[in-house]
N, C-alpha and C positions, 0 to 999 in steps of 0.2 A: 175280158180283154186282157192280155197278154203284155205286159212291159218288161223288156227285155234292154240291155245297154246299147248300144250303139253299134260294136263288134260281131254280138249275136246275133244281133237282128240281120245285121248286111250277111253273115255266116245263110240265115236258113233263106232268106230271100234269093240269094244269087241263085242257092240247091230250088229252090220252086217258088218263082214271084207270085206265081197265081194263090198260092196257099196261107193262111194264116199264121199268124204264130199260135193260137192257143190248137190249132188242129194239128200241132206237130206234136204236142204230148197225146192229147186223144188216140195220133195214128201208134204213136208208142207204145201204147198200152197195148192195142189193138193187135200189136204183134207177141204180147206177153202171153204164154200156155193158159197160166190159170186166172186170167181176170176174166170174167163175168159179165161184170156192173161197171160201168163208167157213172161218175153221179158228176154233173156241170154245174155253176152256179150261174144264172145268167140275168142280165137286170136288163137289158136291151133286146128289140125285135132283130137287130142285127146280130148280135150274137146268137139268139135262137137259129135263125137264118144258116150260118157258120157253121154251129152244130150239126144242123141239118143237114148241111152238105155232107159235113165232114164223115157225118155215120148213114150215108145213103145208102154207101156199099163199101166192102168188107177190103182195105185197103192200108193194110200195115207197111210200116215202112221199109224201104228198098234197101239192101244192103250200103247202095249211095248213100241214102239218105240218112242214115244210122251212121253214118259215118260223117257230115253235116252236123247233126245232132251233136254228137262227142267232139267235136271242135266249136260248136257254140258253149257247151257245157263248160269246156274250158278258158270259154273267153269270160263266160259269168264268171266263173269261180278265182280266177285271177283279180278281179276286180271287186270281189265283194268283203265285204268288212270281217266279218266275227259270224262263225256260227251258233249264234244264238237259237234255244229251238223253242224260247219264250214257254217253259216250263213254270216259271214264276217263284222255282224256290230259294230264290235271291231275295226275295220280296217279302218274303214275312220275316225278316229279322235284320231289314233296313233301320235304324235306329229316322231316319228321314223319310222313310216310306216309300221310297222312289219307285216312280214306274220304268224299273229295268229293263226288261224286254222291250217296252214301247221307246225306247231313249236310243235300244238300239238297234229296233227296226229302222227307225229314223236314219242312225249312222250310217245303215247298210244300203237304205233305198238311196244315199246321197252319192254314197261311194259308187252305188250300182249306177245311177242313172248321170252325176256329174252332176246335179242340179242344188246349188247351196241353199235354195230354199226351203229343202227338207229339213235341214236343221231348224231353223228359223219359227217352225211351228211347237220347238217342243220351249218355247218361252212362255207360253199360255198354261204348262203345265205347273201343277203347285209346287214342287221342286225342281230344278234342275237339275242336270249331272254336274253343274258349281255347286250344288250345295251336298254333295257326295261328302262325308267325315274321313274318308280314305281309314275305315276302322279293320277291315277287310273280313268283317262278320259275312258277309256272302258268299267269300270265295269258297269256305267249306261246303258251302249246299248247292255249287257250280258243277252239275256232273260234265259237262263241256271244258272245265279246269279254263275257265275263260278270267283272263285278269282285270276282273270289273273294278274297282279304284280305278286303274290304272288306263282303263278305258275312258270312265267319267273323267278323268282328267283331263286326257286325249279330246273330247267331244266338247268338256267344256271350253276348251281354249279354244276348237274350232266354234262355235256358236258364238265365242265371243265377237 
């Protein structure tokens, strides 16, 4: 299942109510030269169902639609946090251990979706982004040149 913000979603619905959100990527691929293989993960008989439709028959998206697509893309992207790609090499030289990436998946699903209680779950973790040293031992091993102190700071004061 597909979660998308608010903006995108009304973006790909208006272009086709009948259709899903996660059969918009499938149908994208489906117009790319060299893909192959589509691989789904799917934990629901409805989402089976979805797939099914969606790869019944051979139906890449319309130049409309591709154009839909790239104005939902930019509604996500306007609204999403930090490109974090959760590489983790932030994380072995935490003098606190933190779990980086997940702190700021967190950030991003909150930013993405407006929902404060995305934050609210990472109090159950052993550290916080309060307990960040601001030493800034990570930012050398950030190939995203992401300013993580300076993030934890930002996240902490929003959690709080």
């Amino acid at each position: 299942m597909s979660n998308l913000n608010a903006e995108a979603t009304a973006i790909l619905k208006a272009a086709a109510p009948e259709r899903s959100l996660s059969s918009w990527a499938f149908r994208y691929l489906m117009g790319l030269p060299n893909v192959q293989t589509v691989l789904s993960g799917m934990s629901t008989l409805e989402q089976v169902r979805d797939n099914l439709h969606t790869f019944d028959s051979f139906n890449p998206l319309s130049a409309e639609e591709q154009k839909a697509l790239q104005q939902a893309t930019e509604a996500i992207l306007k609204h999403l946090g930090v490109p974090c790609t959760a590489c983790r090499y932030c994380c072995s030289v935490c003098p606190v251990k933190l779990d980086i990436p997940y702190i700021i998946k967190a950030y991003n699903e909150q930013k993405l979706s407006g929902d404060a209680w995305r934050l609210d779950g990472l109090s159950s973790l052993e550290h916080s982004a309060a307990d960040c040293l601001q030493c800034g031992r990570c930012l050398r091993r950030c190939p995203q040149n992401i300013d993580i102190p300076g993030l934890m700071r930002k996240i902490a004061n929003r959690a709080a």
